[in-house]
C-alpha positions in Angstrom: 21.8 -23.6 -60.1 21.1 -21.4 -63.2 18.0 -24.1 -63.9 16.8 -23.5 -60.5 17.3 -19.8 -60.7 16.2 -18.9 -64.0 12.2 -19.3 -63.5 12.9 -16.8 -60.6 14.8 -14.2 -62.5 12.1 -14.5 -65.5 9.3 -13.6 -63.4 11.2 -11.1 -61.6 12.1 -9.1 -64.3 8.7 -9.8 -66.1 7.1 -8.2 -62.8 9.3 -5.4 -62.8 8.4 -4.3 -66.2 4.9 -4.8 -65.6 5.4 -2.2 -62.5 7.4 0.2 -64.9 4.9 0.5 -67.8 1.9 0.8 -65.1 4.0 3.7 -62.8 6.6 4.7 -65.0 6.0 5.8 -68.7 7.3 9.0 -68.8 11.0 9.6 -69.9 13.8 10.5 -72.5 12.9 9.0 -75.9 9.1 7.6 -75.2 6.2 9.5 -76.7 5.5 12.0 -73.7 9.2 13.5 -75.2 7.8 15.3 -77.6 10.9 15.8 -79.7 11.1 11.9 -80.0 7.7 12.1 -80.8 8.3 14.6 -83.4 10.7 12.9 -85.0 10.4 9.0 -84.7 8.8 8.6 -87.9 12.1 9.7 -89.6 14.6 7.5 -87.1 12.7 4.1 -87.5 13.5 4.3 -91.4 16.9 6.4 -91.8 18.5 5.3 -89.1 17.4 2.2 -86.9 16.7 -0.2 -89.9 18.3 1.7 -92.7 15.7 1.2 -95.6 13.5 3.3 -97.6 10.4 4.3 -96.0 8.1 3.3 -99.3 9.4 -0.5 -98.4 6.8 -0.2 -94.7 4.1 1.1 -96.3 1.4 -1.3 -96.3 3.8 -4.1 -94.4 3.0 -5.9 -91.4 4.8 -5.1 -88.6 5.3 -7.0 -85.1 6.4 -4.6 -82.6 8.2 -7.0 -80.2 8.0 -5.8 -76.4 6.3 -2.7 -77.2 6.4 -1.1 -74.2 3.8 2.0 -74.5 4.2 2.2 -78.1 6.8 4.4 -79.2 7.9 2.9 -81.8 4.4 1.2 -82.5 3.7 4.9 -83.4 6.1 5.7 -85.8 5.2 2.5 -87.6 1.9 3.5 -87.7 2.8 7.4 -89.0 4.8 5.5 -91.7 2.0 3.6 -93.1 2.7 -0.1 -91.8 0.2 -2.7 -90.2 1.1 -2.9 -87.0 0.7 -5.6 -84.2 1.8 -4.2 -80.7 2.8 -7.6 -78.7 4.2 -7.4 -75.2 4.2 -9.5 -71.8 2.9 -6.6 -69.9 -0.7 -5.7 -69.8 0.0 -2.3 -68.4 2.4 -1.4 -71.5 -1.0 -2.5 -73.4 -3.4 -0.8 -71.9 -1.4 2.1 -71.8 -1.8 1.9 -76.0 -5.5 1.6 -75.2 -5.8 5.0 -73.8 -3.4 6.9 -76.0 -4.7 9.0 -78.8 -3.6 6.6 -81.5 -5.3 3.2 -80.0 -7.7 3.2 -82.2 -6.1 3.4 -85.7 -7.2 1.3 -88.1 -4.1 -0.7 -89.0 -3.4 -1.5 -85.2 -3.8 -4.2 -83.2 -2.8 -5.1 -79.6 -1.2 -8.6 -77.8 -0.5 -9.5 -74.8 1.6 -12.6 -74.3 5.4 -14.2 -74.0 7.6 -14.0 -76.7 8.1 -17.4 -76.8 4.9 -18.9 -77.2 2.9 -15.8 -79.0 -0.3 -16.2 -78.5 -3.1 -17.3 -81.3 -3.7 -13.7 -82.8 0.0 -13.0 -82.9 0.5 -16.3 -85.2 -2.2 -15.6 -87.0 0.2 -14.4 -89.6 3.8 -13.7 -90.5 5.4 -10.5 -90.3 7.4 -8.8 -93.3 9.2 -6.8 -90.6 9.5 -8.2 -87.0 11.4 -5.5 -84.8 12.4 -6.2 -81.2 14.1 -3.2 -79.6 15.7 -3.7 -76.2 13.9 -6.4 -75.3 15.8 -10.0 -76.2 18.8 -9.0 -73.6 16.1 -8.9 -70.7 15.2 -12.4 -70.9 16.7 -15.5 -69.9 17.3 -17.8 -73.3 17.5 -15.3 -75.6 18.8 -17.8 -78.6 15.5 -19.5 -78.5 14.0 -15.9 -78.4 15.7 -15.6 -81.4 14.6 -18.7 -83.0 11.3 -18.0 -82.2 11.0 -14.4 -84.0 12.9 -15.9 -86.9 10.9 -19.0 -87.1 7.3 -18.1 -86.1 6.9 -14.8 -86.7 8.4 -13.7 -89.8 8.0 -14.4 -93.2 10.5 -16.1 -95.2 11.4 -12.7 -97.1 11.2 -11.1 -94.3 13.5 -8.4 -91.9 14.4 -9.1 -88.4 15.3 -6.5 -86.1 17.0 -6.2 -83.0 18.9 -3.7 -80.4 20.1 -5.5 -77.7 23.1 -4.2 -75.1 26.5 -4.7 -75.5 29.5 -5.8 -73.4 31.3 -3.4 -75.4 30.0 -0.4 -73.9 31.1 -0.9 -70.5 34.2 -1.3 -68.7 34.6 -4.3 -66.4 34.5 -2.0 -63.7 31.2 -0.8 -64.7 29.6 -3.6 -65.5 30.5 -4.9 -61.5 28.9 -1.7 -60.3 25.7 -2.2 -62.1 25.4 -5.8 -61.3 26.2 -4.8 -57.5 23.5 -2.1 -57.4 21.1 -4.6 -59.0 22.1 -7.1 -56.0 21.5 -4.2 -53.5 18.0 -2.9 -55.0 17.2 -6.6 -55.3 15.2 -7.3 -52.3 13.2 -4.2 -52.3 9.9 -3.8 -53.2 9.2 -1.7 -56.6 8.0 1.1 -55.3 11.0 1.0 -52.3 13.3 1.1 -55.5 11.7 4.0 -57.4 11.6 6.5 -54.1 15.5 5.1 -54.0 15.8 5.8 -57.7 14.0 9.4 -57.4 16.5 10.3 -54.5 19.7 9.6 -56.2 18.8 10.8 -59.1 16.5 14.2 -58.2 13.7 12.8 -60.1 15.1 12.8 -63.2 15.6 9.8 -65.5 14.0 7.5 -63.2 12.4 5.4 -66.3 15.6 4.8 -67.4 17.7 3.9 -64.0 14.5 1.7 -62.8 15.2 -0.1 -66.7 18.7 -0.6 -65.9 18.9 -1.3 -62.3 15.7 -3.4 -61.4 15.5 -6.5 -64.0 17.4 -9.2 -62.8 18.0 -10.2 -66.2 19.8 -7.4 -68.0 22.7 -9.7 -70.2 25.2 -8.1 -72.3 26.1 -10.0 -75.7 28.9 -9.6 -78.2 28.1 -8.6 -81.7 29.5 -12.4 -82.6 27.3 -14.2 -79.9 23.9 -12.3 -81.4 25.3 -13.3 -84.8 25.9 -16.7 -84.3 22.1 -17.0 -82.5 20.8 -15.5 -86.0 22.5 -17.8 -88.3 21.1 -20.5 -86.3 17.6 -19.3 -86.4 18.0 -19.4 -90.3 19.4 -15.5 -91.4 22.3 -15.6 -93.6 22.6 -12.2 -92.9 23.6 -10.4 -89.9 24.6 -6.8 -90.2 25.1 -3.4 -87.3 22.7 -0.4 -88.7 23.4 1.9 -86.1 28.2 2.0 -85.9 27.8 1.7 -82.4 29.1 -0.3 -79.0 25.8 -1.0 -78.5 24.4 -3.5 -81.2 21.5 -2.0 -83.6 21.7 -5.1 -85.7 19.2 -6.6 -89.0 19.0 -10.1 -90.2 17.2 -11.7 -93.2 17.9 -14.5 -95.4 19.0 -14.4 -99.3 15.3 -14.1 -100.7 14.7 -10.3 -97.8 12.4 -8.3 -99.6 13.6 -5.4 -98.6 16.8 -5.7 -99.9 16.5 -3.4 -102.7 15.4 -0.7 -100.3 18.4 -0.4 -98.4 19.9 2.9 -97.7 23.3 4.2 -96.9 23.7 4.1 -93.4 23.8 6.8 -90.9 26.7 8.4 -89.2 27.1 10.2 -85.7 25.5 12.0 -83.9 22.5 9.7 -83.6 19.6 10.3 -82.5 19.9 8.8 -79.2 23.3 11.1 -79.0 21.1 14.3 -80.0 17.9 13.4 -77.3 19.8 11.2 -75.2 18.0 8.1 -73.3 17.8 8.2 -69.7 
């Protein structure tokens, strides 16, 4: 059943993020909140990967599922060569027409993470980051393998937030997968007017990205470690102490290595600006 089903889910939730990026891409902690903005160039480096920022200047970056580019920018702010990559050509042309698409150490993909198109193989990454976006589709071990594999260089960092079953209750997680079931048969825009009711307009990016993917899966921090060390990464290690999993992998050889700082403790940022 779940062979038969999964080609349905896939494009299903690649759809519905195609209709969020094109109609929704303003919210809590993306670059229209301008104290994100303001301060993303700091939480990429002292929080999110824990390394010192002199280790991304000049590195190429792979901004995985980029969405509209908020953290494409901060890369960018921080000196690195960055390749925005995502499925949806809305989330790219929406980097087209913001006031950093034409920076010199950008480029812009559009294609499925798991077979990158030409101009994303055209090289190997020293830093491949993937924020929220392995958990939203269906085989996310071979996503893994794939990032690990393809995209990154051998000395490379790999890294990846990806929900958690640890931050909810059973209870929850049956009343988010029943109002997924009930939103399920309506059309996109049906579910944002539904989603701009019950929530009074605000935080609708947010609920649409929880509630409208059929594919939202929640991992432990041992199943996303266990995909790693079969992709190749010795190393598997939480950045961010969290129930959700901020997590960086790399192998013996990681070139950033001797640029790791301590890391952070609470609040974080997400705690000080929270997401919707």
């Amino acid at each position: 059943m779940w062979k038969f089903l999964r080609p349905l889910l896939e494009r299903q939730t690649r759809a519905s993020f195609e209709y969020q990026w094109k109609n929704l891409p303003v919210g809590r902690g993306l670059l229209s909140d301008q104290r994100f903005r303001d301060r993303v160039k700091g939480i990429i480096p002292s929080q999110e990967l824990c390394v010192d920022p002199g280790w991304l200047k000049g590195r190429d970056v792979i901004d995985v599922g980029c969405g509209n580019g908020r953290w494409t920018y901060g890369f960018l702010e921080l000196g690195a060569r960055v390749t925005a990559f995502d499925q949806s050509p809305s989330a790219i042309e929406s980097i087209r027409a913001s006031s950093f698409d034409q920076h010199p150490n950008l480029r812009l993909a559009v294609g499925n993470i798991y077979t990158p198109p030409p101009e994303v193989l055209d090289r190997r990454y020293d830093l491949v980051w993937c924020w929220g976006v392995a958990h939203h589709v269906a085989d996310t071990a071979r996503a893994i393998r794939v990032l690990a594999t393809q995209l990154m260089k051998e000395d490379g960092l790999l890294y990846l937030y990806i929900y958690s079953r640890q931050s909810y209750t059973r209870k929850r997680r049956l009343e988010l997968q029943l109002q997924r079931y009930l939103l399920a048969p309506l059309p996109f825009k049906a579910k944002e007017w539904v989603l701009h009711k019950r929530y009074r307009g605000r935080g609708v990016h947010g609920a649409f990205d929880r509630l409208s993917p059929t594919i939202n899966t929640l991992y432990t921090y041992e199943d996303i470690e266990d995909m790693c060390k079969e992709a190749g990464l010795q190393h598997v290690e939480r950045t961010i102490d969290h129930t959700e999993l901020f997590l960086r992998a790399y192998r013996d050889n990681c070139s950033a290595r001797a640029f790791f700082t301590p890391k952070p403790t609470p609040p974080y940022w997400f705690q000080q600006m929270p997401l919707e």
